[in-house]
N, C-alpha and C positions, 0 to 999 in steps of 0.2 A: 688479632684481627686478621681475617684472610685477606688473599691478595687479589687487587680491586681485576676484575672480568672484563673484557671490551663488548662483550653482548654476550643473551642468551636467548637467542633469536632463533637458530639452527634448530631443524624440527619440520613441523609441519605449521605451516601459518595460519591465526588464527582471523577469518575476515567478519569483521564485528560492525559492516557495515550495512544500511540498509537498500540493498540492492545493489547490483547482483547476488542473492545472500547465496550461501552454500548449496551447492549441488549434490545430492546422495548418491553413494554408488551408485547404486543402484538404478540410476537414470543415466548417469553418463555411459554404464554399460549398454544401456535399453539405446542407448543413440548408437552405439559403433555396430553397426547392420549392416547389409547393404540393401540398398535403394530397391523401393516395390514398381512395378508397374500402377502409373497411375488409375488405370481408367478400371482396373479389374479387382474383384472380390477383395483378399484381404488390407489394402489401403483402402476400400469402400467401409471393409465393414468397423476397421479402425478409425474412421472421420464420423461414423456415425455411435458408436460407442464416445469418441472424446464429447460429440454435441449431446447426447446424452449424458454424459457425466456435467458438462458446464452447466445445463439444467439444474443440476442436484447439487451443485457446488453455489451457483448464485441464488437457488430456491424461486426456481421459477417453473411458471407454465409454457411461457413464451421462447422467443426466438434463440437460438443465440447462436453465435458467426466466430469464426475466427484466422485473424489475419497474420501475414506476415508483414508482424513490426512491435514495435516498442507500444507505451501506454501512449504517448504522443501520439502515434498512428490511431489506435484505438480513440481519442480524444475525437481525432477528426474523423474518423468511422462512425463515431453515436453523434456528432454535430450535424452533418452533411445529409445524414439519411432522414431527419424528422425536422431539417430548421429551412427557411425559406432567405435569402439575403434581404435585409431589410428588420428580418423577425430582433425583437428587444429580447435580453437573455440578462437574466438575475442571477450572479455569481456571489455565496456565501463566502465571505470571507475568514478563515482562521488559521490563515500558515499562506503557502508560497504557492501550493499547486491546484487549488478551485482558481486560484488568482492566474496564473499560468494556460487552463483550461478556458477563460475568459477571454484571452490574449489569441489564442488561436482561432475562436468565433469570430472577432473581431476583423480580424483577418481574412476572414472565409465569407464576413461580408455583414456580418450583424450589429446589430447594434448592443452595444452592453455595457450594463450598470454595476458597480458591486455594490452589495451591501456592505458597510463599512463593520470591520472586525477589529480582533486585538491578536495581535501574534503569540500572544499566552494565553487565551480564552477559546471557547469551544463556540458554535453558533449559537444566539438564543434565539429557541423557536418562536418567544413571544413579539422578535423584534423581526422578523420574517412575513408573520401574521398581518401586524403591523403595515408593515412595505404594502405586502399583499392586497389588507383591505381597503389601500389608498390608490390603488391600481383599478379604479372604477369600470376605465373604459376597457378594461382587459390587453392592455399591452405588452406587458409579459406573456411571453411564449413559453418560457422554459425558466427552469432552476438548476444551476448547476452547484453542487458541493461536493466536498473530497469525505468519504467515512474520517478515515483517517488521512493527514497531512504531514510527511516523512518530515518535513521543514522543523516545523513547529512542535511534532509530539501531540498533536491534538487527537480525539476521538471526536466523533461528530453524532449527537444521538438522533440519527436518520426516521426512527421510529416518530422519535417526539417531531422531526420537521415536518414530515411528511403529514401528522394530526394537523400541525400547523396550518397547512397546504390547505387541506381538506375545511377547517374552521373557517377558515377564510372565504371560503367557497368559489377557490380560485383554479381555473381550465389549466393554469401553464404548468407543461411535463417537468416531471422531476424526475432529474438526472444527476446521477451518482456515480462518481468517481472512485472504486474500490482496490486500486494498485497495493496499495499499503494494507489491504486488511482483509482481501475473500482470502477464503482458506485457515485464518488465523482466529479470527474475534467472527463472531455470529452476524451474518447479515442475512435479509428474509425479505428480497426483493417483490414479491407479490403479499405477502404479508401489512409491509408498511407500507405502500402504496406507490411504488418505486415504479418511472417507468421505462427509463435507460439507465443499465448498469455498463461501466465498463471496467475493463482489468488488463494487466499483464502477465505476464509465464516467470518474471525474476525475483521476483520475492516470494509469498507467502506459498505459490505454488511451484514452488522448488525447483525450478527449469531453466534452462540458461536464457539471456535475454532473445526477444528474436518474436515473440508469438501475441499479439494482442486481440483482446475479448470484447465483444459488448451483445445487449442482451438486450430486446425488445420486448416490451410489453403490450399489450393491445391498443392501448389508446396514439404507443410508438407508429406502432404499424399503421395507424391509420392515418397517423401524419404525416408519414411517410410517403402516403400517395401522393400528395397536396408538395412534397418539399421540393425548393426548386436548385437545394445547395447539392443535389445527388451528383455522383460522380464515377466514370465508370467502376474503380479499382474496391472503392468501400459500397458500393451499393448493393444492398440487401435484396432487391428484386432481383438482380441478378445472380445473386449466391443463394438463390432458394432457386433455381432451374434445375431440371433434370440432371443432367449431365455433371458428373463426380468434380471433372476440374471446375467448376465454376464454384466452386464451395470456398478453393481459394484465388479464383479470378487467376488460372494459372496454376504453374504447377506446383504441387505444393510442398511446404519445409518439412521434408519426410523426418530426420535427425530429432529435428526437437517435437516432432508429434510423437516418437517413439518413446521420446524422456518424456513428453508431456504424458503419453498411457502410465509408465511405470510412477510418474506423481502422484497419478491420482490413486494409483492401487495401492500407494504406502499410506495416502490421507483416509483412504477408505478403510484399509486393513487395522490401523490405528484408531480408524473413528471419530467422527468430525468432534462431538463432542469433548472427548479424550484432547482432539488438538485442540480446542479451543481452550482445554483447561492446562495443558501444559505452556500455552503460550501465556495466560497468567500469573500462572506460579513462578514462571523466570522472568517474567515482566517485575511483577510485587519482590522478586526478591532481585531485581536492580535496581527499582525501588529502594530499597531498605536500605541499601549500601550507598547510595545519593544521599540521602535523608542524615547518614552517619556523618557522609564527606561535608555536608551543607554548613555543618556543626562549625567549621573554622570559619566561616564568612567569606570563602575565598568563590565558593563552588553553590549553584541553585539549580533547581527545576528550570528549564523556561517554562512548560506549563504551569500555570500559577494554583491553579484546583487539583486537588488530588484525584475529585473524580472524573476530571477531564483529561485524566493522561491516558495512552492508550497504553496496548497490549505487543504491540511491534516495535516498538523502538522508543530510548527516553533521549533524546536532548538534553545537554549538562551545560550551564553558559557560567560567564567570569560575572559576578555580583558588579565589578566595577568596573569592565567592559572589557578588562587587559585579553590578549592573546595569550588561547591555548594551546598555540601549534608546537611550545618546547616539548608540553607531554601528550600530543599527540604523536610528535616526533619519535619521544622515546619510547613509546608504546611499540610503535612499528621497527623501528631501527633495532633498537635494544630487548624487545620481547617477542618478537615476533607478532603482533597483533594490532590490525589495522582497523581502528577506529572511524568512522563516519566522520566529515568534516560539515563543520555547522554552515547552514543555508539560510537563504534570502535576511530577515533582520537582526540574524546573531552571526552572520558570517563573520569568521575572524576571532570568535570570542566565546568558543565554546568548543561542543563536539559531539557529535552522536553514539549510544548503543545499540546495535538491532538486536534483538532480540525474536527472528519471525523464521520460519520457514523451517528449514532440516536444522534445529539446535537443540541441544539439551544442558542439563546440570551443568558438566565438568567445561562447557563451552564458553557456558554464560560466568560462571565462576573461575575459567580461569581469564576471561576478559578481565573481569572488576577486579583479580587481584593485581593485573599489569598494571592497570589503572591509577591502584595503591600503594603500587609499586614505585610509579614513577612519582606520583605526588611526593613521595617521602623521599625519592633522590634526589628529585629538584627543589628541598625544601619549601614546597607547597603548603601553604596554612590550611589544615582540613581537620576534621573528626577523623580520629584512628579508629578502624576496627569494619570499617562498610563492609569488608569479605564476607565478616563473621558474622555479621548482621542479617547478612545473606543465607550464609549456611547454617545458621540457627532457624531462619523462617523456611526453607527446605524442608529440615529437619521435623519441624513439626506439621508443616502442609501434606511431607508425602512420608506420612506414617511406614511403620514397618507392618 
């Protein structure tokens, strides 16, 4: 028997969390510039190339803005510009962050409801419907849900809410929370009948934290006139003025609009499609290797549907509630590979994989082999083999 290792950790570290996910070279190079003058041609023509590209990234006709800040800024960027204080806001419930997005309305002066959810369940659009067509006097303003909910592992099918919306024959904006999933899984903001998107720059669109998005659609706009929650720094009538700084109220985060161009030329060069399907073939094959782990009883989905898990990240939690932080622990300590830690109603008793943004094969598999690694140091009760599970369904997804 060899002689027992203190780690094998030394290397380059593997970050398997979901957000800040990995940065490409190639962007962190696209940052180290120096500084444009703001008010002249080429930062002009770079602000309007990036608002062109978030067009063609959120699939829209309309507006779209972008600020310096996290998805929380952007949250209250798409609140403030189309809600009025007083206005009622319908928040879907299916994980930690529609719930979270609700919490800052409230805040900012609205009144709001959730619809009541399950932390392993996706929205049902028939119980939305429902809500909707009890809402006679039209007191819902708005709808707010997360696509995806980094928490929970949920997908959210926006398509079918939005039918929903529509069935009902209900006026209140639907507004969509896409942190977790533009750029990754297909979204088609004017398609399904979406009419505030917002987003971030640290996940699926591969850019260090720091830039957040939201996207107006017409019927936004025009409540927009009417909203009395406006505020100088997120206000859209003010960021559509002539004049270049006003785009970002200020001057603006040259660095990471530079990584934000070179993002988008890698998501384009590759093909949104192309990404959207390698973000499920390494989703389905971390999939495959849960499915193997689950086999001992020790390890589950939190998502309970298999076709409600998404494409960005799975959430793994303890069947009988114990604490996963030993082999979270040794992941990072002893493997180098720092796992996501479980949020809002698995905290403490579980752990994330992301799976989203600049990853591929050898990333995602050499995650889930730490993973199998540690289970079997720590004498973990699990299904042997998840790796292989994994790189068996590779293996036949991405043909030679």
């Amino acid at each position: 028997m060899s002689e027992p290792v203190s780690s094998v950790a030394a290397g380059r570290e593997f970050l398997a969390i979901p957000g800040p996910t990995n940065v490409p070279d190639a962007v962190l190079q696209a940052m180290h510039r120096p500084m444009l003058d703001i008010y002249t041609g080429p930062m002009v023509a770079l602000t309007d190339s990036l608002l062109r590209d978030l067009k063609r990234i959120f699939a829209t006709e309309g507006r779209c803005y972008i600020y310096a800040a996290n998805g929380h800024g952007a949250w209250e960027a798409a609140l403030t510009n189309v809600l009025s204080r007083g206005d009622k806001v319908l928040v879907l419930e299916s994980g930690r962050f529609a719930i979270g997005w609700g919490e800052a309305a409230k805040m900012l002066g609205a009144e709001v409801e959730i619809l009541p959810g399950d932390f392993r369940r996706a929205v049902q659009p028939d119980q939305v419907e429902k809500r909707l067509r009890a809402d006679t006097k039209g007191e819902i303003k708005a709808i707010l849900v997360a696509q995806i909910d980094t928490a929970s592992g949920v997908i959210n099918d926006i398509k079918a809410i939005g039918e929903a919306i529509r069935a009902a024959g209900h006026d209140a904006l639907f507004c969509v929370d896409t942190v977790a999933s533009l750029g990754c899984v297909p979204f088609e903001m004017d398609k399904w009948g979406v009419d505030v998107s917002m987003s971030g720059s640290q996940k699926g669109l591969m850019t260090p934290p720091g830039l957040g998005f939201a996207a107006a659609g017409p019927r936004a706009r025009e409540a927009h006139k009417k909203a009395n929650m406006r505020t100088p720094y997120w206000d859209w009538t003010f960021r559509d003025g002539p004049v270049h700084y006003q785009k970002y109220c200020g001057t603006p985060p040259e660095p990471l609009l530079f990584g934000l161009r070179a993002a988008f030329d890698l998501i384009f060069s590759e093909g949104q499609d192309n990404v959207f399907a390698r973000h499920r073939a390494l989703a389905e094959a971390t999939r495959r290797a849960v499915a193997v782990w689950s086999e001992g009883q020790t390890f589950d989905f939190n998502v309970s549907e298999a076709s409600e898990r998404c494409d960005t990240v799975t959430p793994v939690i303890t069947r009988g509630g114990e604490s996963a932080q030993a082999l979270v622990d040794y992941c990072q300590n002893k493997c180098g590979v720092v796992l996501g830690r479980a949020l809002g109603k698995t905290e403490g008793r579980g752990f994330r994989i992301a799976h989203m943004g600049h990853v591929n094969a050898p990333m995602v598999l050499g995650t889930l082999s730490a993973v199998e690694i540690g289970m079997k140091a720590l004498k973990l009760p699990h299904g042997s083999g998840g790796g292989a599970a994994a790189i068996d369904y590779l293996a036949q997804t991405v043909p030679a």
